[in-house]
C-alpha positions, 0 to 999 in steps of 0.5 A: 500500500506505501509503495506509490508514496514511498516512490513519490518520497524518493523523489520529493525536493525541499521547498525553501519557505521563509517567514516574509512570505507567510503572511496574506495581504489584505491590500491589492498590487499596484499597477504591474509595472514593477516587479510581483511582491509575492513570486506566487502571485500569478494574476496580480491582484495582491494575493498569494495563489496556489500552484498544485499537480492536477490529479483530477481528469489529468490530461496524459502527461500532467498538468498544474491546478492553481487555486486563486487567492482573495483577501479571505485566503484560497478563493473558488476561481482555478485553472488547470493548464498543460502542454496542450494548453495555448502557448504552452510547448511540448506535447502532453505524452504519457508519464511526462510528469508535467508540473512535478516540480514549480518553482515561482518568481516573477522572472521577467518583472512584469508584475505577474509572478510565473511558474517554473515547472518540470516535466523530468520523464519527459522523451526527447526523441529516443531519449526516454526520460530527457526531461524538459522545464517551461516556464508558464507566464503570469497575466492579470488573467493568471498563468498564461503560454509559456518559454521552454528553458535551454536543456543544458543537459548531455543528451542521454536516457534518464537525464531527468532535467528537472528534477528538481527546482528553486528560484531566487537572485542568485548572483543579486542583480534584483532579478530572480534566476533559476536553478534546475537539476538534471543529470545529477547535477545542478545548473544555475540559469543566470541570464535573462527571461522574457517570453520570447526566449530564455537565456542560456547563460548557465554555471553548473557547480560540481561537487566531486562526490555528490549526486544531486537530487534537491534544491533549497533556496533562501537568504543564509548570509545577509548579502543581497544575494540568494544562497543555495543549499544543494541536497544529495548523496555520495556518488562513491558506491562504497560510502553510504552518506546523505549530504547537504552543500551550501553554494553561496550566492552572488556575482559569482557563485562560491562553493561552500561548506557540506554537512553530512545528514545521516549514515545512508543513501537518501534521496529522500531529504527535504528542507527549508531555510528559515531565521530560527534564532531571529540573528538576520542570517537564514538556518537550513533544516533538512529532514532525513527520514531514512536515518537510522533504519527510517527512524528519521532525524532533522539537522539543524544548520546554522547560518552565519555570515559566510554561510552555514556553521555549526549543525545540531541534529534532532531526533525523538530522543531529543530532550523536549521532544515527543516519542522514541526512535522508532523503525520506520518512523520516518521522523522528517519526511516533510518540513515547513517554516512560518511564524505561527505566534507572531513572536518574529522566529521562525518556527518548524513543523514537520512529520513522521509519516510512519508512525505508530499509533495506538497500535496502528502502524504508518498512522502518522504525526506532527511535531511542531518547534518553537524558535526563539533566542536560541534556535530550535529547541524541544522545549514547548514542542507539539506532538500532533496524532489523530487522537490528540483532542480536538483532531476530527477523525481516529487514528488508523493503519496507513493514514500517513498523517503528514506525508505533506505540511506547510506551515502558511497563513491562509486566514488572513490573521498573520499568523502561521497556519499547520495544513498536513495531509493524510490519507483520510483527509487534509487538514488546516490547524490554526497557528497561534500565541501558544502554537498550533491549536487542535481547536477550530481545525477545518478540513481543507483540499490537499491541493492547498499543501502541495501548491504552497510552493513558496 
């Protein structure tokens, strides 16, 4: 029953959220002659939308769902597009698996924040699983056509470029680039993007010993810069290790530090970038579900002026912290930042998918950690299952209570709010002066959780 999710896990990529981007706005864009203040703003009307995989009347080959945002949160107006919409390239085929990954910035400064999206299974030609990216454009009427991305590739089967993306201003020119991973390797697209073509100017970092499998964009250093954090693990078949990489940004892109994340081969790990400690300098947390017999653990990276420093690791034997190690756990396979007290730290929410409630295998649960003046701690931490009071339904075999989270503000308060997905249902936790309460939750499309791509 857990193959499909484990396959979808194997792939999964971090989304880098930072607490700037949490809250809603009440207000509406000015005219879109500047850039987008939110990258996720596709139509330009001031609210943050939402951009998840289609999975209802899928058309072959994949598409992208995006739910609008309004001043009140997730709105009723969606569109679905594809290959074999107006304007969009390629041909929807079988398995391309368009729109498995996005990323969002307002990459030509319209106004109108664009969606990157991959379709890593992609052929070309007789190159199964060559892989393409397409950057669809925001309009006032929401994304629309859209400009293939030069695949800087070596041609070849299984090649998935795309298989993993993050946006940012990654050499701080004030305009956003985009990072694309394909062959194993990460490719930093820095020139410019306008509809009619896309530049080709590429750096491609090489570390001698990483197989790159996920990105993590955010602001480590104080720089104007976006730094990158490249997730993967050792290309040396005698050494079983998962790595993060910090590639610092700016006018040239400087290979930094690497943190060892755990004894084992994962390609698994996921993360964001977030300011814990309230210091001006991001912290990279990455979860690695499959440390220790898939027990799981989160490492705590911390950011500096020069980059990541000191690593802390999490796991349930943590002080403060719900739980024991358990096999099969998978203790970190989703992690989400926001500020869900409004105190100025960043806080985390994350999951172990795997595990066992009363006596109910893979019923899954939400740990939730506080920020504050000296990072993350387990002191105050929350312990979330389906039979924590307040949580509607009970819990049972195989519900995988957060195989997904976020952590976004979607009420409109400007506070963080808790969206975990499950087998049985999705559900929306509201944050709040003492945390993520169980009071007032609401079930919620899971559509909401994915489309976070910010």
């Amino acid at each position: 029953m857990h193959r499909h999710l484990r396959l979808t896990l194997a792939t999964a990529v971090s989304v880098a959220l930072t607490g700037g981007l949490l809250a809603v706005t009440a207000g509406a864009a000015s005219a879109a002659t500047k850039p987008a203040k939110y990258p996720d703003d596709f139509n330009g009307d001031g609210y943050r939308d939402f951009a998840a995989i289609e999975t209802m009347n899928t058309p072959r080959g994949g598409a992208v769902k995006v739910i609008f945002g309004t001043a009140k949160g997730p709105g009723t107006k969606t569109q679905v597009i594809s290959q074999s919409s107006p304007g969009v390239p390629g041909t929807g085929e079988t398995d391309d698996e368009f729109g498995k990954r996005r990323a969002a910035a307002d990459f030509n400064a319209d106004g109108y924040g664009d969606l990157a999206v991959s379709a890593p299974s992609e052929d070309i030609g007789e190159h199964q699983a060559q892989g393409a990216v397409t950057v669809l454009w925001g309009s006032k009427n929401g994304l629309a056509g859209g400009t293939t991305v030069p695949n800087k590739v070596a041609v070849g089967r299984f090649a998935e470029f795309g298989g993993s993306l993050a946006a940012g201003d990654f050499n701080g020119d004030g305009r956003p680039e985009l990072a694309v991973i394909g062959r194993s390797r990460t490719h930093i697209y820095q020139g410019t993007f306008t509809r009619q073509a896309i530049s080709e100017k590429v750096t491609s970092p090489d570390h001698p010993t990483l197989w790159d499998t996920g990105l993590m964009a955010g602001a480590v250093t104080k720089d104007k810069a976006t730094d990158l954090v490249v997730l993967g693990f050792s290309s040396d078949p005698k050494v079983r290790v998962s790595e993060a990489w910090f590639l610092k940004g700016g006018t040239k892109i400087t290979p930094g530090k690497s943190q060892r994340l755990g004894a084992d081969n994962n390609v698994s790990l996921n993360g964001v970038i977030a300011d814990f400690d309230k210091d001006g300098y991001g912290d990279i947390a990455v979860g690695n579900p499959w440390d220790a017999n898939n027990s799981g653990s989160v490492t705590v990276w911390k950011g500096g002026a020069s980059g990541p420093g000191s690593a802390t690791r999490i796991t349930q034997s943590t002080s403060g912290i719900t739980g024991t190690p358990g096999r099969m756990d998978r203790f970190g396979t989703s992690l989400s930042a926001g500020d869900i007290d409004r105190d100025g730290h960043s806080d985390l929410a994350f999951s172990a998918y795997g595990e066992t409630v009363g006596g109910h295998t893979f019923a899954g649960a939400l740990h939730v950690l506080r920020g504050g003046k000296g990072g993350l701690s387990g002191t105050g931490s929350q312990f979330i299952t389906r039979s924590t009071a307040g949580v509607p339904g009970s819990a049972r075999q195989d519900d995988d209570l957060g195989s997904s989270v976020r952590l976004r503000d979607l009420n409109g308060d400007g506070l963080a709010d808790l969206l975990a997905r499950s087998t049985s249902s999705s559900l929306l936790m509201p944050g709040g002066k003492s945390g993520i309460s169980t009071l007032g939750i609401t079930e919620i499309a899971p559509e909401l959780i994915d489309g976070s791509v910010q």
